[in-house]
C-alpha positions, -999 to +999 in steps of 0.1 A: +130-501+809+102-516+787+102-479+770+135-478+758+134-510+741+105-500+725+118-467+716+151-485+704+130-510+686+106-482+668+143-465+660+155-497+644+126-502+622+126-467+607+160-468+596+150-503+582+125-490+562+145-457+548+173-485+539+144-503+520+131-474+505+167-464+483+162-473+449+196-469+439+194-433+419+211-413+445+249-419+443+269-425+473+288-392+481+326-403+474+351-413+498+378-390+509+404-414+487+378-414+457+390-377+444+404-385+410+386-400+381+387-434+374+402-434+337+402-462+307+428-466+285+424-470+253+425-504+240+462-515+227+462-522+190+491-540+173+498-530+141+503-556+115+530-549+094+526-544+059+548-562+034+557-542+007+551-562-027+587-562-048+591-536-073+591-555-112+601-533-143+572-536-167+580-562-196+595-547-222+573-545-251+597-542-281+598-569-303+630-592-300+653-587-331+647-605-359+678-595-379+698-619-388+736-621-377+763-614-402+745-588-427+760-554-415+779-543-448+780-522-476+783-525-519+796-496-531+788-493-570+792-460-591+762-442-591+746-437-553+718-458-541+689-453-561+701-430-584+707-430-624+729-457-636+759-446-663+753-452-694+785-467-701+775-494-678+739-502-699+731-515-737+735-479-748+771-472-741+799-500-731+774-523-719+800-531-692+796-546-659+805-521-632+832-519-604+814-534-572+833-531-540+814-546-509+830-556-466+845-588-458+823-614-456+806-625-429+820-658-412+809-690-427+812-677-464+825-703-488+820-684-518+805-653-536+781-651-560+767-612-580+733-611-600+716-581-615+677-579-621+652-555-635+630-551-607+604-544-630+610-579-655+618-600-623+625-626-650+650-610-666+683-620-654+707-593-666+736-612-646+744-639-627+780-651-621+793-674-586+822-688-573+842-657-567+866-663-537+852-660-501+882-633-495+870-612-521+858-575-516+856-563-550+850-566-587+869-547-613+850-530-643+838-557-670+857-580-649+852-617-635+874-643-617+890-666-642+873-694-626+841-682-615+806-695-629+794-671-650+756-675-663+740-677-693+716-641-691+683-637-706+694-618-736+710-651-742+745-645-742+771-658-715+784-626-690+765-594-687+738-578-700+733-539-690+703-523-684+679-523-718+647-509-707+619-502-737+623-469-753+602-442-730+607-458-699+626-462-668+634-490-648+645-499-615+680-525-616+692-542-589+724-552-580+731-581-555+761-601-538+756-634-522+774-649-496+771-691-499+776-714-475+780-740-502+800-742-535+786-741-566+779-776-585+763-758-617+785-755-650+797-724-664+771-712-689+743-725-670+708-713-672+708-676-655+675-685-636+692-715-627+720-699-608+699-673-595+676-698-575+706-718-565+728-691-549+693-672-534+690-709-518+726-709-508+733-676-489+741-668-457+736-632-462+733-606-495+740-568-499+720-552-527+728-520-544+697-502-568+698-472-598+677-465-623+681-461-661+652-444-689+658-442-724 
């Protein structure tokens, strides 16, 4: 009897002792429900949606318009834009004014006014006449209204002086018609620098023709 128990005894304190001695590097063979791989899923990831920034058209980089309104038009002399002026129209033939023929005014005209400068003698006024009707769209050869103001020129006669450039030489003439927003106050035979600075003070709008004359 006492051998057995000491047998079982010696038997109990072996396996003790393997038990003691496992240091964990062996694995456990797997149980029978242990056959499939143990698997991790991948972490969940929310997108965060994106808000697409709205679409803006690029400033546009043209300069506003500066033009102002009311001074689309024509006026239509003789000679085209520019070119040589007839010389029945200067101091060596007729020295007549020529037909001018321009569009309807632009809204808020009161009256017209038509000068003519040498555009290289800026001071010399060659013509300067105002208070042609607002409903006018043309000038007849040599022509004025009866009751228009009609400047004293710097050849110093009242009406028109044609082009008179010195002998040799070409200039460049300009022909203008005002539209006023006022009436003119000057008298008839005034000063043709006088009118000049009054109607260029006074317009709404102007159409210019040019030509040229030599001698």
């Amino acid at each position: 009897m006492h051998r057995r128990v000491a047998a079982s005894f010696v038997l109990t304190a072996a396996l003790v002792v393997a038990a003691c001695n496992d240091d964990g590097r062996t694995l456990r063979p797997a149980r029978p429900n242990q056959t499939e791989s143990v698997s991790t899923p991948p972490p969940v990831t929310t997108a965060t949606p994106t808000t697409e920034a709205p679409t803006t058209e690029p400033a546009s980089t043209e300069p506003a318009s500066t033009e102002p309104a009311n001074t689309v038009g024509t006026l239509t002399a003789p000679w085209a834009n520019g070119e040589a002026i007839p010389t029945k129209y200067t101091c060596d033939g007729a020295n007549q004014s020529p037909p001018l023929s321009w569009t309807t005014a632009p809204e808020g005209t009161v009256e017209i006014a038509v000068t003519v400068l040498d555009l290289d003698k800026p001071d010399f006024v060659h013509w300067a006449v105002s208070g042609i009707d607002a409903s006018a769209t043309s000038l007849d050869a040599g022509m004025v209204p009866e009751f228009a103001v009609v400047a004293t020129n710097s050849s110093d006669t009242q009406g028109y002086a044609g082009p008179c450039p010195p002998s040799g030489s070409t200039h460049r003439y300009q022909f203008t018609v005002y539209f006023l927003t006022q009436p003119t106050e000057l008298a008839d035979g005034v000063a043709g620098v006088d009118l000049l600075t009054f109607v260029e003070a006074a317009a709404l709008s102007s159409l210019s023709v040019s030509g040229v004359y030599s001698r």
